[in-house]
C-alpha positions in Angstrom: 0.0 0.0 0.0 1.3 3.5 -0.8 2.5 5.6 1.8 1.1 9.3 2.3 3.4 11.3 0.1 5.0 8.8 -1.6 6.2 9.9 -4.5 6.4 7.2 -8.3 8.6 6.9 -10.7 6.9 6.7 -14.2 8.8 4.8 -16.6 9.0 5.7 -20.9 7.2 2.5 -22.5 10.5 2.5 -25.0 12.3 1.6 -21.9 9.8 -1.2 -20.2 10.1 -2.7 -23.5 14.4 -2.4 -23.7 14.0 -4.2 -20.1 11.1 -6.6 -20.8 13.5 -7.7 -24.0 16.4 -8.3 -22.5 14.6 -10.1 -19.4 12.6 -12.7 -21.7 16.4 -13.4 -23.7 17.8 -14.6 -20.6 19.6 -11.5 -18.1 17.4 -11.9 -14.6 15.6 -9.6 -13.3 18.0 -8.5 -10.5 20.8 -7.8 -12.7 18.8 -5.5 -14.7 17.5 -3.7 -11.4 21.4 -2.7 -10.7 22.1 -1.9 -14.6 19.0 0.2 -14.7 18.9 1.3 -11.2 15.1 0.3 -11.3 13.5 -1.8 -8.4 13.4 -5.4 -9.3 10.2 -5.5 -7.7 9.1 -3.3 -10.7 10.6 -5.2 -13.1 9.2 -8.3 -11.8 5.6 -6.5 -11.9 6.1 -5.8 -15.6 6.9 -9.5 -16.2 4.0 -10.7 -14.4 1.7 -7.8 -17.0 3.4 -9.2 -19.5 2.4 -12.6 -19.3 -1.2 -12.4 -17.6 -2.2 -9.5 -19.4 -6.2 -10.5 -18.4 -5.2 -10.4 -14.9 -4.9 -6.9 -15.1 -7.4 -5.7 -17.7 -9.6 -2.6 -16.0 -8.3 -3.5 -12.3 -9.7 -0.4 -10.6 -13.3 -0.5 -12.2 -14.0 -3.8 -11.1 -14.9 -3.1 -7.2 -16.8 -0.4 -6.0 -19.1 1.9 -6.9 -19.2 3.0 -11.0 -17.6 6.6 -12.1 -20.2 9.4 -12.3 -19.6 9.4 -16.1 -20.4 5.5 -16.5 -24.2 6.1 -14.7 -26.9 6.3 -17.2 -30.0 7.7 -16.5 -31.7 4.4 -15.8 -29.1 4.1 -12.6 -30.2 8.0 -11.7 -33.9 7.3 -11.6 -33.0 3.4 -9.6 -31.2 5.5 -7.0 -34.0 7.8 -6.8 -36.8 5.3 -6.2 -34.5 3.2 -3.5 -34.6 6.6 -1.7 -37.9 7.8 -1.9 -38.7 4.0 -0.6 -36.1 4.5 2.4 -37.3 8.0 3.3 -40.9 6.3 3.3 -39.6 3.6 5.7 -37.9 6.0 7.5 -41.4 8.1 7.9 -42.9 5.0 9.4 -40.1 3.9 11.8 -40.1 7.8 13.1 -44.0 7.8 13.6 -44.3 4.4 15.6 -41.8 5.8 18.5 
């Protein structure tokens, strides 16, 4: 998990691909960290993209709640008959104490 503050490195794509090259003909991963001066944990995260692409397909839209500009207004007018239903119960629940 990131810290507060923390600050990360963005990497060209020309360069991933110079790294993911020479990793898949044979130089390991930790030897490439020290030439580079790149985490091996990073490169070892680009490896594992590279070969299970589908594991990481849309990652962050998969949990929680949709963007704002994903709603339709089907999903507006759904959210505003739950409410109107909860204020309703809500009514009831208030009047029986």
């Amino acid at each position: 998990m990131a810290s507060k503050g923390q600050k990360f490195n963005k990497y060209l794509d020309d360069l991933k691909e110079e790294i993911l090259n020479k990793y898949n003909s044979g130089i390991p991963g930790p030897q490439l960290a020290k030439e580079y001066d790149i985490s091996r944990f990073t490169i070892a995260s680009w490896v594992r993209k590279q070969n299970h692409p589908e594991l990481f397909i849309n990652k962050n839209n998969k949990r929680g709640r949709p963007k704002e500009s994903e709603l339709t207004k089907e999903d507006y007018k759904e959210r505003y008959e739950i409410l109107k239903k909860y204020q309703a119960f809500l009514k009831v629940q208030r009047e029986k104490k």
